[in-house]
Structure formats: structure tokens, C-alpha cells
Residue, then its C-alpha position, 0 to 999 in steps of 0.5 A: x119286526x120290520x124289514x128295512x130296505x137299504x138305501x140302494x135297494x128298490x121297493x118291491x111291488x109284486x103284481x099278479x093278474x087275478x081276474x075273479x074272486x074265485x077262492x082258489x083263484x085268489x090263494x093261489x096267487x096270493x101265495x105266488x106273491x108271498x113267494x116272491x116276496x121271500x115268504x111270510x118269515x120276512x114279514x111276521x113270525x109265528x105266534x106274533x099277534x098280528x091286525x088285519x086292517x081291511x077297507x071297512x069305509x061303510x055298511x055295504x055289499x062286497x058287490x058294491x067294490x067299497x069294502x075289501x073283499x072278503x075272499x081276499x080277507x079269508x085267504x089272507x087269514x088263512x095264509x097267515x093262521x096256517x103260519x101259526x099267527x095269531x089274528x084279530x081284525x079291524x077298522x072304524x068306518x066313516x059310516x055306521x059301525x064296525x059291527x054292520x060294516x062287517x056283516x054287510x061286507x061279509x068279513x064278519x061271517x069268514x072272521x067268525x069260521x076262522x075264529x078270528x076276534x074283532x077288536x076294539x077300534x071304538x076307544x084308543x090312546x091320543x099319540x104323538x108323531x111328528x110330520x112334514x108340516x106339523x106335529x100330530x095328535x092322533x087317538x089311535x084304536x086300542x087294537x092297532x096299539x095292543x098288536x104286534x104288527x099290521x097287515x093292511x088290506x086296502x081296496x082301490x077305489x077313486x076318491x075326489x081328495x086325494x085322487x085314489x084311495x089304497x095303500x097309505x091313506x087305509x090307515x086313517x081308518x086307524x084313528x078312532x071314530x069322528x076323530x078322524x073328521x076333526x084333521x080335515x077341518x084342521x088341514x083344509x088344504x089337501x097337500x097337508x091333509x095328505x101329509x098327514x095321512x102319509x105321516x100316520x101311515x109312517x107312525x103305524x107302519x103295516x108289515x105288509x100292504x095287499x091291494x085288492x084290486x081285482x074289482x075296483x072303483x072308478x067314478x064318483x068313489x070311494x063310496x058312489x062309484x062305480x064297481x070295474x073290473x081290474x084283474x089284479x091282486x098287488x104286494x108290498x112293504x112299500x105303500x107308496x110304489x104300491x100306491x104308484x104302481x095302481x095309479x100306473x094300472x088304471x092311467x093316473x100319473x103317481x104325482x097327481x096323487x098327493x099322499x104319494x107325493x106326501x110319501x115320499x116326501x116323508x120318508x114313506x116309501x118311493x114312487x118313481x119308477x125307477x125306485x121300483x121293482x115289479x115282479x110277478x106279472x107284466x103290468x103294461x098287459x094289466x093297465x086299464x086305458x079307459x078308467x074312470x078317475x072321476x072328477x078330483x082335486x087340481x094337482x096344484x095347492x090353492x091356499x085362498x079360500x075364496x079363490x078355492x072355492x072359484x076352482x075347486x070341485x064342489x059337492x051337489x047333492x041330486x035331490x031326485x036321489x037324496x033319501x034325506x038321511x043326513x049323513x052328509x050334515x052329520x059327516x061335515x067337520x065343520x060346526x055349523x055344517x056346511x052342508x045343512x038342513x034349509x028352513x024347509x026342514x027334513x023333508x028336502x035335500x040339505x043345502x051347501x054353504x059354499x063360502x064355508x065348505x072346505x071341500x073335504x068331500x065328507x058328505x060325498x063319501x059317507x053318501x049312501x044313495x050315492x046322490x052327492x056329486x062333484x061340480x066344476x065351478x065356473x073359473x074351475x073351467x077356464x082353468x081347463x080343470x079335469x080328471x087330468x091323467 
């Protein structure tokens, strides 16, 4: 079941301020924005089995602002059970398993008081959807097909490709495992990479999108960043205006992020202004002027691989914060890596091929020391590359 939105009709995006993760702090304004959605019969009916899809990039602490917060996950669950649905969770993380992410998150320990099943994210079915630019093959998780329908939790997290992470790209965590790193390979360039995202978000099609926004990323996201207080909770059936309207929170204009652009583009959602309608409260109070957006992207498409690599960002890795893990060469979806152990062997830093890198930043989000960085190469800076708003 999903609610259609007339041609004429702007998307909704709720934005309610939300300063801490106080559980009643947190219900009561997620049912403020339930309400002023219509309620939950708009977007799910009882005895539905319904996939709550989290942020579970990585095995880290709801601290640390990579994970979707657990308060946010229980009263999202106990909203919907009280509603009579049935529910399971979900999510193949770039890092680790789905079990230590989790536990490490705290979700495992609300899920197993609510009696809520983890299901299988780790074997899926290969689909077929159609795209912007391509036709796509996707394995998708068992549990995203066995549901009725999705609720998406995303976080807001800065992210060097695609600028900031939320609502659209949530759904890459659908596709099964390492299977994910085979698209950046194959899209090296970020408006395709970006159109795939859009196109799978519009293949699996969420009921329902819930922004944590309370704590953010700013920085070096969306695993080395750092955790900044937001103040707000968000809704819509919209990824894209929900998307675009966090831009507008932290001062980050929606076209410069390209799975907004890709969104629109296919049919996703809308990101202008004027398409969207803001309930709840006011979002010029809430918008934060001094957020971090980190070092990302340009906001234009460059398809010369050696001129890329004279303007693009590219990862370095800081070797007095380096635990030589290898997470970054197992991460890199090239083969031979781009990033590599040097013939010094595991002892130091791996080491970047830079004529090779495809600048997917892999290695940078799967860092758990948050030891790899974004350099701005020397013609980047002639360019007056920055982290234009």
C-alpha cells in the first residue's frame, strides 16, 4: 500500500524540534508528526508485516552519530506495534556484521524487548529495475522482498560522494553485502552512482521515511565525523523534499547533493521549495549556520579519469592514526585495490594508487579510526574547490 500523491499536490515534510534523545521527549513528537500526517492507517494497516530498515553502516556506539539512534528505533516500533503491526529489522552494514552492528548500536537490545526479529539481510534474490541511465541488477535481502512494506529510518550524516547521506541513499543498505561495492566500481561517476541510488529507492519504495536528525554528522562523515547536535526529528513519504529539507537545516543548497538531483530527475520525489510543503515547525528557528559539511564532490560531473584525479578530493590515509586494520583495502571495489598494502607489508599504512582510484571513498567510510581523510589536489584548488553551500 502506498499513498499516491496527485500531480498538483506538494510533498509533505513534517519538521518537529527534538533537542535530546529523551524517550518521551522523542514519542511525543513522533506522534505530533504522525498526526499531522493523517496518522499511521495512511501509510500501513494492521496486521501488515512491516521492515524497519535503520542506518546500520557500521559496529559503533549511538554516541558516535553513525547509527540510527536507538530511542528513535523503539519509539518507532512501539508506535507502529501499538497499531497492531507486525515487525522485523534490518540492514547489511559496509562494515562488520548485522549482528555486531546491532548490538554495538543498541537496537539489538530495544528489538529483543520488543520481540522484534532481525531478518535475513545476508542472502537475497538478484531483481531487475530500470533507471535514468541504465538498467540495473540489484541482489536484494530476503527481508526487504519477504515484507509487506518498508519503514526507513535514516540518520543524517555528511558523506564525501554524495555530499549528505539520509533518506534516498538508506536503501543502498538493502542490496546484500559486498555486492554493494561492485556499483561504485561500475558507476565511477558520481551523478550515475547517484542515479542508482535514486533508482533503487524508487524500485524499493519505503511507506515511510524518519530522519534522525537530532544528533548528526558534520565533518569527515558518514563513519569519521564528528557527532553535532541538530535538534530535529523529520517526516515524509518524500525521500527527496526530506532529503532537501535537511540540506536546508544544516545550509547545504539540495542540488548540490546528487541523489536529490537523481531524484527528482527520476521521478523519486521533488526538491524545490515550492513543491514542498513544511508542517509542524518552523525550519528557519532550527537551521544551523555553522555546520560542518566537510570536504566533498564538486557539484559538477568530470568524466576524464586523469583530469578527475587533478580536481577530485582524494582520500589519505593519517598513519599516526592508522591501526593497520585493512579495512580500507578490503572496502576498495577495485581488484587490485587501489588503496594497498606497500612492500613494507602490515606493519605500515596501506598506500593509494591514485592513477587507479575511482574516489568512491569506500576506504574513508568503513574507517573505523577515522584515520582517512579528503585532500584537495593541486588543480582542485585553482578550481576554488570547496565545501560550496
Amino acid at each position: 500500500m502506498i499513498k499516491v500523491k496527485e500531480s498538483n499536490q506538494k510533498s509533505q515534510v513534517v519538521i518537529l524540534r527534538c533537542e535530546t534523545y529523551d524517550l518521551e521527549e522523542v514519542r511525543t513528537q513522533l506522534e505530533r508528526g504522525i498526526a499531522l500526517l493523517g496518522g499511521w492507517a495512511q501509510w500501513v494497516k494492521p496486521g501488515e508485516n512491516i521492515l524497519l530498515k535503520p542506518n546500520l553502516l557500521a559496529p559503533d556506539p549511538p554516541e558516535k552519530a553513525v547509527t540510527t539512534h536507538p530511542a528513535v528505533f523503539r519509539a518507532v516500533a512501539e508506535s507502529l506495534q501499538q497499531f497492531g503491526v507486525n515487525l522485523t529489522y534490518g540492514d547489511s552494514p559496509s562494515n562488520g556484521t548485522i549482528e555486531a552492528a546491532a548490538r554495538r548500536s543498541g537496537l539489538a537490545e530495544v528489538a529483543n524487548e520488543l520481540r522484534i526479529r532481525m531478518v535475513n539481510f545476508k542472502e537475497g534474490d538478484t531483481v531487475e529495475f530500470d533507471g535514468i541511465h541504465h538498467r540495473h541488477k540489484a541482489v536484494i535481502a530476503q527481508g526487504v522482498l519477504e515484507s509487506d512494506g518498508i519503514i526507513s529510518l535514516p540518520k543524517l550524516k555528511t558523506h564525501a560522494l554524495v555530499r549528505l547521506t539520509g533518506a534516498v541513499k538508506n536503501q543502498f543498505g538493502c542490496v546484500v553485502g559486498f555486492n554493494k561495492t561492485m556499483f561504485h566500481a561500475k558507476h565511477p561517476v558520481v551523478d550515475h552512482f547517484a542515479a542508482l541510488l535514486a533508482d533503487l529507492c524508487l524500485y524499493i519504495k519505503p511507506r515511510l521515511y524518519i530522519l534522525d536528525a537530532i544528533v548528526s554528522m558534520e565533518g569527515n562523515g558518514p563513519r569519521g565525523g564528528a557527532p553535532r547536535r541538530t535538534g530535529v526529528l523529520m517526516l515524509s513519504a518524500d525521500p527527496v523534499a526530506l532529503d532537501a529539507t535537511a540540506s536546508r537545516l544544516v545550509g547545504l543548497e539540495p542540488d548540490r547533493v546528487p541523489t536529490t538531483r537523481a531524484g527528482q530527475q527520476n521521478g523519486l520525489g521533488v526538491y524545490r521549495a515550492e513543491d514542498i510543503e513544511l508542517l509542524g515547525d518552523d525550519l528557519d528557528q532550527l537551521k544551523i549556520k555553522d555546520f560542518n559539511l566537510g570536504i566533498g564532490m564538486p557539484g559538477f560531473v568530470i568524466k576524464n579519469i586523469w583530469l578527475r584525479n587533478q580536481i577530485v578530493p582524494r582520500p589519505q590515509i593519517h598513519p599516526d592514526l592508522c591501526k593497520t586494520c585493512g579495512l580500507c583495502v578490503n572496502a576498495c571495489p577495485l581488484r587490485p585495490p587501489a588503496v594497498d598494502w606497500s612492500k613494507a607489508g602490515k606493519e605500515q599504512p596501506p598506500q593509494y594508487n591514485y592513477s587507479t582510484c575511482i574516489r568512491c571513498y569506500c576506504c574513508q567510510e568503513v574507517c573505523p579510526e577515522g584515520a582517512i581523510t579528503l585532500a584537495v589536489p593541486w588543480l582542485g584548488r585553482i578550481f576554488g574547490h570547496s565545501s560550496s553551500r
